[in-house]
N, C-alpha and C positions, 0 to 999 in steps of 0.2 A: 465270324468273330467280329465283336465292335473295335470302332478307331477310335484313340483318341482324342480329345476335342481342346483345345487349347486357345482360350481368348484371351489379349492382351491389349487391356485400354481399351479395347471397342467402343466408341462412340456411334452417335448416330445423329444428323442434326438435318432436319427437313428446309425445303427454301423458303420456306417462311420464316425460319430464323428458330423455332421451336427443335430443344434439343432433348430427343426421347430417352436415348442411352447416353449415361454420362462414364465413361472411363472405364466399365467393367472388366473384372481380369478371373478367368476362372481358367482350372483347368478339370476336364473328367477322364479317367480312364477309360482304357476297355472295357463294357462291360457296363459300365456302371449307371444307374438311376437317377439322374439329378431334377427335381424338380424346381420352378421355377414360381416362388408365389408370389402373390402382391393384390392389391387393390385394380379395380380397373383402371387405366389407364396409365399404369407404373411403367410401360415397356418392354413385358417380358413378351408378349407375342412378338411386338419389334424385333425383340433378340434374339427370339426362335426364327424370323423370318431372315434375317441376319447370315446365321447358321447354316440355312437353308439355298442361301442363294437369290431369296426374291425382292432384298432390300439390300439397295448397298449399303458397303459400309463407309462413314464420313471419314473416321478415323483410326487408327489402333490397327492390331494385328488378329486374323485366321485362321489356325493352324489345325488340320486335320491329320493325322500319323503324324505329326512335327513337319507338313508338306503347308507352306503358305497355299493359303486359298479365299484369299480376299476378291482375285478376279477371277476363278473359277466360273465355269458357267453352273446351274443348279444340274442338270441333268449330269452331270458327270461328278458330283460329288456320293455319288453311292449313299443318298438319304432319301428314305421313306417319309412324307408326313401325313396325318391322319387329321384332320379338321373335326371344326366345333360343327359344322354343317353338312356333314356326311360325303358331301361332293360327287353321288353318284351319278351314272348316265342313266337318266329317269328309261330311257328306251330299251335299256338293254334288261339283260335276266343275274342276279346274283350271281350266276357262276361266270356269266360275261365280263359282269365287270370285275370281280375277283381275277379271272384272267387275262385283262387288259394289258396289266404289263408286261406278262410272256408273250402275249401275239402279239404287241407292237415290238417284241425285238425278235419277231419271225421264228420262235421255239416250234416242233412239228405238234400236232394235236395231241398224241399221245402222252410226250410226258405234258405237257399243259393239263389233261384229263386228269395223270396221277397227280399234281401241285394242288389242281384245287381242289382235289377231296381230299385231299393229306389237313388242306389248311383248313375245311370247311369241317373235317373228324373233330378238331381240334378246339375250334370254334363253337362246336355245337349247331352247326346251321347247314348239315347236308340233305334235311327233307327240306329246305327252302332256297335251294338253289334254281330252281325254274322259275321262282317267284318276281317280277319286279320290283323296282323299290318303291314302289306304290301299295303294292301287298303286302309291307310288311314294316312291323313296329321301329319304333326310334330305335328299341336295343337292338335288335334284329337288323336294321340298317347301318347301326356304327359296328356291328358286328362284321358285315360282309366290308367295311370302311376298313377296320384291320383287316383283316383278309388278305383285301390288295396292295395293302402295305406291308404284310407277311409273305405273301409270295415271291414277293423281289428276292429276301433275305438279305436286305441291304446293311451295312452296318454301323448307320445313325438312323433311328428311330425319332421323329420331331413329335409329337401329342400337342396339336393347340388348343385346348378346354374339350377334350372330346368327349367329357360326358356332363357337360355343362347344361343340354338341353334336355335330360333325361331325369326319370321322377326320382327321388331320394332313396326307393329304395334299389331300383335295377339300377343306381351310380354303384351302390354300396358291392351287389352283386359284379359287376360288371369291370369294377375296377379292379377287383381280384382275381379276373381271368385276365386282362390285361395282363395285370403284372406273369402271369405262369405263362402266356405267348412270348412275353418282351426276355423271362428267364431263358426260356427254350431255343430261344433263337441266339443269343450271345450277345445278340445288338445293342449297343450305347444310345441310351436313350432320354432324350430332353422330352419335359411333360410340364405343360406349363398348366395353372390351375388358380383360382383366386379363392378356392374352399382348401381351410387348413387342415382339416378333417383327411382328404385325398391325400394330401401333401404327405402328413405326417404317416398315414399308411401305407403310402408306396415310395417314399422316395429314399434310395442311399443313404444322399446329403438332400438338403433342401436349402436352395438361395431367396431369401428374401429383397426384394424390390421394392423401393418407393420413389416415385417423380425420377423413375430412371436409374438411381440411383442404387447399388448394391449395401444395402444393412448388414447381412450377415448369411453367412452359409455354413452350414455342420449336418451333423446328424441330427434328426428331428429331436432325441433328446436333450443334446445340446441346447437346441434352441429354444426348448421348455425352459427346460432347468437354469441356461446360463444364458438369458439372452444380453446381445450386447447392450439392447437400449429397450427403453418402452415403448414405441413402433412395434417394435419384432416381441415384446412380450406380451401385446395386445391384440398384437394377429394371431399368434399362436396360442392356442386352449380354446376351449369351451367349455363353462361359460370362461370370459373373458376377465382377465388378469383386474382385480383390483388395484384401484391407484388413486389415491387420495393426498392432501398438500400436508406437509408436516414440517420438522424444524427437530435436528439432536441438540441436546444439550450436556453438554462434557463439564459437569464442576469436577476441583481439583482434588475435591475430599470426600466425592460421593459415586454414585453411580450413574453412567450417562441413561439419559432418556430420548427417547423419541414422544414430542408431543403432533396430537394429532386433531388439536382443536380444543377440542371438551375434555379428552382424555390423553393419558400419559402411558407410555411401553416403557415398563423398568427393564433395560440390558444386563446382561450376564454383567458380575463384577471379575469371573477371569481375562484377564487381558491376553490374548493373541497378538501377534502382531497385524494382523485382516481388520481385527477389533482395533487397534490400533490408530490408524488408518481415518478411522471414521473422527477423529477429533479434527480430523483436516477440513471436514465439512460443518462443522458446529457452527452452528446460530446460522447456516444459509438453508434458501427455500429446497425443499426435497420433493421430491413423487417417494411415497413408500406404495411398494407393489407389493403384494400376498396373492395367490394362487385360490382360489374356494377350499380347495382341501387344506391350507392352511390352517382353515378356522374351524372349531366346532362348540358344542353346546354344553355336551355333557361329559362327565369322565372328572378323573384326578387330574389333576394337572401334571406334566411332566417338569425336570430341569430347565427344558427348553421354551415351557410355553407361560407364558402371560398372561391376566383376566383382563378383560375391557366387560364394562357392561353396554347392551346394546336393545334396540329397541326391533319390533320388527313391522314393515313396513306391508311386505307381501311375499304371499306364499306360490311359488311354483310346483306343482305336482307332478311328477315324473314316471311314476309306478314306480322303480326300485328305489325311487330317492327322491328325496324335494329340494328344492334349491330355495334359502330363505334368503329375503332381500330385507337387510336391517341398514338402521345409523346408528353411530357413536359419536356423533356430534365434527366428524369430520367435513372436510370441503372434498369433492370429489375433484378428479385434476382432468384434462382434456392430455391428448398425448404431443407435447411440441415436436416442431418441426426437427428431422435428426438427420446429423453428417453421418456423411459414408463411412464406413467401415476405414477404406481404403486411407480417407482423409484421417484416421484418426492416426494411422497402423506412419502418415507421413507427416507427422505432426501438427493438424489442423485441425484437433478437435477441440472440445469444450475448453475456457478457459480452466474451469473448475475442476475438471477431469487431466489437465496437465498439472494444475497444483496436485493434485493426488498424486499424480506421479513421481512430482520433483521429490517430495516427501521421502520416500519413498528408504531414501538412504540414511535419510535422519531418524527412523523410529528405530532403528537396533539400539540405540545408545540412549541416555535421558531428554524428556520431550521437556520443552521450555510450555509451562501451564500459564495462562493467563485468565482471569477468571472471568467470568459471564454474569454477564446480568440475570439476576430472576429471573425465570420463565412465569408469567403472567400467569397468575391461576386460573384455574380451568372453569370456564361459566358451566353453569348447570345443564345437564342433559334436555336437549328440548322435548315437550310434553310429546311434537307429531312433528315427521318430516313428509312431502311432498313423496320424494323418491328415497328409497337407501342405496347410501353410499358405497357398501360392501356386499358381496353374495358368497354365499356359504352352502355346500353340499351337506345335508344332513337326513341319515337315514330314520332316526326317529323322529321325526316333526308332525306327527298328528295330531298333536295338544296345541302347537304354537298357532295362533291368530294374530294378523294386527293389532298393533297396539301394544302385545304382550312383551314387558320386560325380561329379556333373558342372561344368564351369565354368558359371557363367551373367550374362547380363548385361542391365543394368537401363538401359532408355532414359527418360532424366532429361527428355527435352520433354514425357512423356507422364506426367509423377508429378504425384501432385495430394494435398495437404494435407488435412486435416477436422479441425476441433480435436476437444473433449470432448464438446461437445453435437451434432458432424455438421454442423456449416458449414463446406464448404471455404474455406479461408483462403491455401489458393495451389493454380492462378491465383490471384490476388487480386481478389473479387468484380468490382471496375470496370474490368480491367487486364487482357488476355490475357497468357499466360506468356511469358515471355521468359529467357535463357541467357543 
């Protein structure tokens, strides 16, 4: 059965002054799945190392069953970890080392014998248990890696990128028998990973990390669908979230727009109060983010969806689907630097994103309008762009080339806001979207 895992504040701050973990507070159940994503160098290995025993901790609290275990030693915390580097003893044979940690705590041979063909059945690797780990492949090696981390039946399970060094498709294979060992045993298990691919397929919840820092954690749809900022909505997908600089415009007698350079997104004229909301950000600089499936080529248009025309720049071939890379005369946006979650959740977040809030009591009743200047008309589409701004999944694209003019259209359930500092501001942090 898995422990519970309970972090509070956890820092981490090395003597050189460099601070890896800043403040993280998580808590997992028994049981449960959490993966740990982030770019290199964000800190999740730090924090799994943390977890583990092999890094103190600077700051914050450890709580394993709700038992403090900041000065625990590692070997007595009942945690298995499984490395990016297999960590085998080149001299011994598969089934030696899968049974390392019974004969170091003196178990007779016999059941030792029945543990490791129970875990080698299971694994798939009982004709390569004579083998060294010389003889035998990367998968085959992090294979007998879980193994010796299976036999204990410990009940925290740590993964530090354990299939990081292995070819795309035995990750793909490999990471799905992972998950049916980590179910079958019970064990609470941290996987830490900087491919979001992994992330999103095996994890419960999935915590995202930057420079230390905790972004956001949910379940991987969550963090599609509603992520808290553009960080976390550009690490998670493939391809990768669209995000370009734009501006709403709220006159008092017409319908708001999103401009996006060259061209203009007419908004729903029903007012919501989510809809609402968005007059609080009029005339300031925006990231507007769309998903690739937001956009497509051909069809009626719905309620929901918008034309832009667009140009196409180049074409990606995928066999089931092409992914077309066009402009609309947009500025493409880089993702700024973003507070923590934690920081926002104790009132330190964007200024922009606390106006939103303050708002928040005033839109049930009459909104005071004050009108806006013209929005600048829109220059002419340019003839060629360098790169495009936007990419788009589209299943009929065999006619489209370079160069080629096409209609295109924007599904407005699926737009998502982010002011200047990258907190999305619609959805509206407490408020699913609504039309």
């Amino acid at each position: 059965m898995g422990s519970t895992i309970t972090l509070n504040r956890l820092s981490k701050t090395y003597p050189s002054g460099h601070r890896a973990v800043h403040d993280i507070s998580l808590h997992l159940e028994a049981g449960e799945f959490l993966v740990l994503l982030g770019p290199s160098g964000c800190g999740k290995s730090t924090l799994l190392r943390m977890i583990a025993g092999l890094e103190t901790i600077t700051s914050g609290e450890l709580l394993l069953d709700l038992q403090p275990a900041n000065d625990l030693p590692a070997g007595e915390r009942d945690v298995a970890m499984v490395f990016q580097s297999f960590a085998l003893y080149p001299t011994m044979t598969a089934a030696e080392n899968i049974a390392f940690p019974l004969a170091a705590r003196a178990h007779d041979e016999h059941t030792v014998a029945q543990a490791v063909n129970a875990v080698a059945d299971r694994l798939g690797i009982r004709s390569l248990l004579s083998r060294t780990p010389a003889q035998l492949s990367g998968g085959e090696r992090q294979r007998v890696a879980m193994g010796r981390a299976v036999i204990r039946r410990p009940s925290v399970f740590l993964m530090d990128e354990p299939l990081s060094s292995l070819d795309a498709r035995l990750r793909v294979r490999l990471r799905t028998e992972i998950l049916s060992v980590v179910r079958h045993t019970g064990a609470t298990t941290v996987y830490v990973t900087h491919d979001q691919a992994e992330a999103m397929a095996l994890g419960d919840r999935v915590a995202v990390l930057r420079e230390g820092i905790l972004q956001q954690v949910g379940a991987p749809d969550e963090l599609y669908d509603l992520p808290a900022n553009a960080f976390v909505a550009s690490f998670v997908g493939t391809p990768r979230i669209n995000l370009v600089h734009g501006a709403l415009y709220a006159p008092i007698d017409g319908a708001m727009t999103l401009s996006l350079g060259a061209q203009k997104l007419v908004l729903p004229q029903r007012m919501t109060d989510d809809h609402r909301l968005l007059r609080v950000v009029q005339g300031q600089p925006l990231l507007i983010g769309l998903r690739p499936e937001a956009l497509r080529i051909n069809g009626t248009p719905t309620p929901y969806e918008r034309p832009l025309t667009a140009e196409v720049t180049h074409v990606e071939y995928q066999g089931h689907e092409a992914l077309l890379h066009v402009t609309v005369g947009a500025r493409s946006a880089e993702v700024p630097r973003t507070a923590s979650v934690q920081d926002e959740q104790q009132g330190l977040g964007s200024p922009l994103l606390k106006a939103v809030r303050s708002t928040i009591h005033r839109i049930r009743g009459s909104l005071a309008h004050r009108p806006l200047p013209p929005s600048p008309p829109a220059p002419p589409l340019p003839d060629r762009y360098g790169v495009g701004e936007l990419v788009l999944r589209a299943r009929q694209a065999a006619g489209c080339r370079p160069g080629d003019r096409i209609p295109l259209l924007v599904d407005l359930r699926a737009l998502m806001l982010f002011d200047a500092q990258g907190q999305r501001v619609f959805p509206h942090p407490t408020q699913p979207q609504s039309f």
